[in-house]
N, C-alpha and C positions, 0 to 999 in steps of 0.2 A: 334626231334629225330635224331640221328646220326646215322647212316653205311655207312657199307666201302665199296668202290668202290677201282679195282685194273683192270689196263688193260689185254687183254687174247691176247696173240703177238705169234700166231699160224699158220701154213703156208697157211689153209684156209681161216683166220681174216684178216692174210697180202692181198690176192688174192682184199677180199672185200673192203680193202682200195684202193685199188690200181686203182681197176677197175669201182667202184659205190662212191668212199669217205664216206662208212659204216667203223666205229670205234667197236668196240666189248669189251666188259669190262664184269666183274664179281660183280655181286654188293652181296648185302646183299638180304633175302627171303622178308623181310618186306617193303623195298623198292618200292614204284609206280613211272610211268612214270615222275611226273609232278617234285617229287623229284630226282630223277637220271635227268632228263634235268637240273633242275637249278644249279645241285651239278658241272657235267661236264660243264656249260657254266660260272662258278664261279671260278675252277679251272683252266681248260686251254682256258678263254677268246674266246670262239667261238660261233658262232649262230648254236644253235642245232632245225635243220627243223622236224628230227622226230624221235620216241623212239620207238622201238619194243624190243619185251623182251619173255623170253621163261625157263620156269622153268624148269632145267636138275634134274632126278632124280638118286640119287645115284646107283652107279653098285654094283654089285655082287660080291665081291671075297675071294678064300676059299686058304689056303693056308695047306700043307702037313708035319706035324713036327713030332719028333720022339714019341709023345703022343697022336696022332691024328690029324684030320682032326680042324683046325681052320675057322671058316665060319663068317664073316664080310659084311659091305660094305661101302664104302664109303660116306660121305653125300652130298644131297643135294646141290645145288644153285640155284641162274639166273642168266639169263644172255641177257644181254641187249648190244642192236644194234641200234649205233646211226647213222644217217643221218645227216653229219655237211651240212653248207650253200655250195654255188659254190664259189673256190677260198679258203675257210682257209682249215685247216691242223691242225692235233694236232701231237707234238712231242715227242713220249714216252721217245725218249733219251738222252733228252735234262736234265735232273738229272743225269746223270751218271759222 
């Protein structure tokens, strides 16, 4: 089964790279640990020590139009936080 994984380059994500070598990415709902580890050490070539992961649930939001009141929200995801080894690095900008 396939899904997408895309990195999340946010100034709390940076904080955690920086300061523990936690990576933080956006995967797909169906996704399990054991698949985001091998997907990211397939990808960017790194030994992944450990996968935590945390289901965000869509927000709320209602928006004011000349017909009324629009009321939405957002969807879903996860998001998972990886723990690379001591010494590698993954370089998100290295595609650009």
């Amino acid at each position: 089964m396939e899904f997408s994984i895309e990195p999340i380059v946010t100034e709390k994500a940076t904080k955690l790279t920086e300061k523990l070598n936690r990576y933080t990415f956006r995967v797909s709902l169906e996704a399990n640990k054991f698949q985001i580890q091998d997907m990211v050490e397939k990808l960017y070539g790194v030994h992944v020590v450990r996968v935590n992961t945390a289901v965000m649930r869509g927000k709320n939001r209602s928006r004011y139009t000349r017909t009324g009141i629009i009321k939405g929200s957002t969807p879903a995801f996860k998001k998972a936080i990886i723990t690379v080894a001591e010494g590698e690095t993954i370089d998100f900008y290295s595609n650009i």
